[in-house]
N, C-alpha and C positions, 0 to 999 in steps of 0.2 A: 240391033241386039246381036245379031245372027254377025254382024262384021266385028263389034266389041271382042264377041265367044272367040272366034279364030286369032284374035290379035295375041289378048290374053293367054293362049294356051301356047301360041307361040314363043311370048315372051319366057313359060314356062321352063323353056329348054336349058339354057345355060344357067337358070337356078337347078334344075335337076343336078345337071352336068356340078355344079359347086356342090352341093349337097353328098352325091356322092363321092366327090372327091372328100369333103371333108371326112366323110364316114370313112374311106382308106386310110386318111393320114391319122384319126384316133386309134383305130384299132391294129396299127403299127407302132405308135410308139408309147402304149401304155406299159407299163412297167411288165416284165414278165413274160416269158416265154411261151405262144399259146399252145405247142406243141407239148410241149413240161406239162401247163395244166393240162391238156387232155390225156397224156400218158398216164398223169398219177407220180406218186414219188418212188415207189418201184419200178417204175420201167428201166429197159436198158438204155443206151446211147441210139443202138439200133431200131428200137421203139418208136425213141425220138424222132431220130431219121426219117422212118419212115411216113409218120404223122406229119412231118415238116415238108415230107415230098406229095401226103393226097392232097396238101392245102396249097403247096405249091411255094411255100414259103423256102424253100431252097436254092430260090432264082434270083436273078437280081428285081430291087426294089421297083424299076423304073418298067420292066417288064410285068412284074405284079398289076404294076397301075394298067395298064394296056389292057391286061387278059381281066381285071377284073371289071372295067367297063365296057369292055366287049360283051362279057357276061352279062351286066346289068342291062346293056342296049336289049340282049336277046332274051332278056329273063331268066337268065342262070343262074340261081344264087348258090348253090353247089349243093352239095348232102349234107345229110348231118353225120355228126360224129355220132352218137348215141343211137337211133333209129336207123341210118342209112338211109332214112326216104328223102327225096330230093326236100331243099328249103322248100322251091314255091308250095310243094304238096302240102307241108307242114302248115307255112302260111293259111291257103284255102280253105284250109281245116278248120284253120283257129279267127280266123279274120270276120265270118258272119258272126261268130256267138259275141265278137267286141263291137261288131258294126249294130247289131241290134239290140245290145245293153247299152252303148252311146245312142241311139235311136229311142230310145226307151224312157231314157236320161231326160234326153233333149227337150220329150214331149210331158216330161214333168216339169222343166225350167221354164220354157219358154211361155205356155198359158199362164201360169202361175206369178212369174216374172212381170210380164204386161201387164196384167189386171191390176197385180198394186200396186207397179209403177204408175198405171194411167188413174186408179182413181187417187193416190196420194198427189198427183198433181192436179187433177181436177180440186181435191178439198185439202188444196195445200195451208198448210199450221192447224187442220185438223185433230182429231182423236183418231181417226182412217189415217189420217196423213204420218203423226208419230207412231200410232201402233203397227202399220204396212213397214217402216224404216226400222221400226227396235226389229222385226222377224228378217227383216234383210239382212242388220248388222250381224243377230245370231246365226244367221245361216252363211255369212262369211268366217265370223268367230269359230264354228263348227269344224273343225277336221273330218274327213268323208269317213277315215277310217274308225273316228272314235262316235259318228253317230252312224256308221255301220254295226260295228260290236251293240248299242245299246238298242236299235230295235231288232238285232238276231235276240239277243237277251231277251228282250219286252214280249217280240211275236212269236219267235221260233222255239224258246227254251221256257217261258213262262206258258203264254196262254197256248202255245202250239198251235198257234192258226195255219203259219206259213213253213215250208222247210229251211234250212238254215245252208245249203247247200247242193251246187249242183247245177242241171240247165234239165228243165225239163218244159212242161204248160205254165203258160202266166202267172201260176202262185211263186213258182221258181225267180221269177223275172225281178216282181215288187219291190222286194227288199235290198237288189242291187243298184236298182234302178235306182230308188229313193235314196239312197245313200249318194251317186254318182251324181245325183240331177240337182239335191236343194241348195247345194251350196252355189251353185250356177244362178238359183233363182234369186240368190240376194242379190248378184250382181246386176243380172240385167232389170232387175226391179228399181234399184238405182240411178244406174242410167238412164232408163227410160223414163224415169221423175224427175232429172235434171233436161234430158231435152225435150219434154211436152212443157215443163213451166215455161222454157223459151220460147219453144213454137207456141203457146197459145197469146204468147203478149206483143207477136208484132200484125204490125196492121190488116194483113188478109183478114184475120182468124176475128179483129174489132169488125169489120166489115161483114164479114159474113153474118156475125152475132145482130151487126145492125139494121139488115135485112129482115129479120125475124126467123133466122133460124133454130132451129132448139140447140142446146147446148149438149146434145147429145151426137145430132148430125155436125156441128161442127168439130168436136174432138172427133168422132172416127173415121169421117168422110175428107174434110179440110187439114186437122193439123195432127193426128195421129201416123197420118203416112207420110209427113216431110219429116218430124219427129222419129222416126226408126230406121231412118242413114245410122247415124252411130251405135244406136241397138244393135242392127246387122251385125255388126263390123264384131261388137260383143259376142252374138250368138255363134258367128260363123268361130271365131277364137276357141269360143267354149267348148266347139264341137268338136273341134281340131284338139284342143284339152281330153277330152272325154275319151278320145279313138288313143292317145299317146298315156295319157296321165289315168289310166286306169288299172295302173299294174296292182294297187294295192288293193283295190277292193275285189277284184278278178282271185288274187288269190286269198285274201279273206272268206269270199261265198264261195271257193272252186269252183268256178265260173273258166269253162275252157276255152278263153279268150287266145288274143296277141298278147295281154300281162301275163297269164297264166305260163302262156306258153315262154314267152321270155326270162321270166322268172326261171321254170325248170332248165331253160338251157345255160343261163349262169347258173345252175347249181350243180347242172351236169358238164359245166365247161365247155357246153358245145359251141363253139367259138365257130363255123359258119352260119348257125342260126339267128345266134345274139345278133350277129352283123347284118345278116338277110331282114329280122326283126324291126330293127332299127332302121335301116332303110324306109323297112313298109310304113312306119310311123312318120317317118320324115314328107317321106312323098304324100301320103294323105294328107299332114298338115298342109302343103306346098297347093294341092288340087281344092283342097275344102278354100283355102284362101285366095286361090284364083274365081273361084263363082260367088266368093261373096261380091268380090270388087265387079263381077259382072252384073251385079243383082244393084248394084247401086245405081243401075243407069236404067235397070224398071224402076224402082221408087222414084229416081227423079233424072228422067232424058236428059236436064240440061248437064249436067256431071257429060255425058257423050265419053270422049277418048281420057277424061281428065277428072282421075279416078282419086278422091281421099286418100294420102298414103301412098301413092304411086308412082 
């Protein structure tokens, strides 16, 4: 395990290293001058100027690349325009209140998810089995943001249980949380119903049953855990979703996330943030899906160096 971890993190590198090159070469040649947007349409020439020389954008492009990976080696993702406080500060700030509404998220999908993935396949053509899949497909059919808006309405604005906004103690939490997590839980609820029907119909799983085992120990001790290799693969995705793809609900509950934060620096044009932003999104997705494919060789050793997807 411990030789898997270092291999993996290794391999790491020259994804980082593309990743952030690709983050340079978009936000070079997107249409538009970023100096222009941060001036405003009143500034002068000299405004510009000067915006074009704190960004550095007055040099040649090839030297850009140099200083701005140097920067990222050392963690430098510059200042902002709008605050002046360095990115990473901005990041730090904003980065747990998304790590723990993704965390939040997770732990509404994933029990949730299991349970009736594994009993729609235990009582597959069931009433459990159709009723478990009609809540999946709703919970895919669902947009986060339009059953965010309907239980702010239902908790926040009718009965007033919960607030509609903000971070504060766990009542704060709920309603983002739920919003972020259910549509997650149709997913892995699916999957998990198509590989425990597999896993319970090849021979170990008859074998074990013919033993006189219950049919309780063999789904969760026998073919439960060869069955959630590809659930992993699902969760670790969704989670990497959750950290990146939460801009909308973050600014729906202002929620002072990484979306929250992203959001205002396109709207304040703060063009080292957006970029610094996007980074951090990038590399998390990149580390959350490095330990999933190390998690694949707990659930099952024989996978070793010869990882699903790899």
């Amino acid at each position: 395990m411990s030789q898997q971890l270092v291999r993996r993190f290794v391999q790491l590198v020259p994804t980082v290293f593309v990743v952030a090159t690709l983050v340079f070469i978009v936000f070079r040649i997107v249409p538009g001058d970023p100096a222009t947007l941060m001036a405003g349409p009143e500034a002068t020439a000299a405004d510009r100027a000067l915006i074009r020389h704190e960004l550095g954008l007055d040099r040649p492009v090839y030297v850009q690349y140099v200083l701005f990976l140097r920067d990222v080696v050392r963690g430098d993702l510059g200042k902002s325009m709008y605050s002046g406080r360095p990115v990473v500060e901005e990041v730090l700030t904003h980065y747990p209140a998304t790590l723990l509404l993704a965390v939040a998220s997770l732990f509404i999908a994933v029990p949730i998810g299991l349970a009736l993935g594994t009993i729609a396949a235990v009582y597959q053509r069931s009433p459990l089995d159709y009723g478990g899949m009609a809540f999946a497909v709703a919970g895919v059919s669902l947009p986060n943001f339009w059953l965010g808006l309907m239980l702010m309405i239902l908790f926040a604005v009718q009965l007033r249980l919960l607030p509609s906004s903000g971070i504060g103690g766990l009542r704060y939490l709920i309603l983002p949380a739920i919003s972020l997590g259910l549509p997650g839980t149709a997913i892995i609820a699916r999957l998990t119903r198509a590989s425990l029907i597999d896993t319970l119909n090849r021979d170990y799983v008859r074998t074990a049953r013919a033993k006189g085992l219950r049919d309780r120990v063999v789904v969760v001790r026998h073919a439960l855990r060869n069955a959630l290799i590809p659930t992993v693969t699902a969760i670790g995705l969704h989670f990497g979703y959750l950290l990146g793809g939460s801009v909308i609900i973050e600014t729906l509950f202002s929620w002072p996330g990484m979306g929250y934060l992203l959001i205002s620096a396109v709207r304040d044009r703060d063009y080292p943030v957006v970029e610094g932003a996007v980074l951090v999104f990038a590399f998390s997705f990149i580390l959350i899906n490095a330990l999933v494919e190390v998690l694949y060789t707990y659930l099952d050793p024989r996978l070793g160096g010869s990882v699903p997807g790899s």
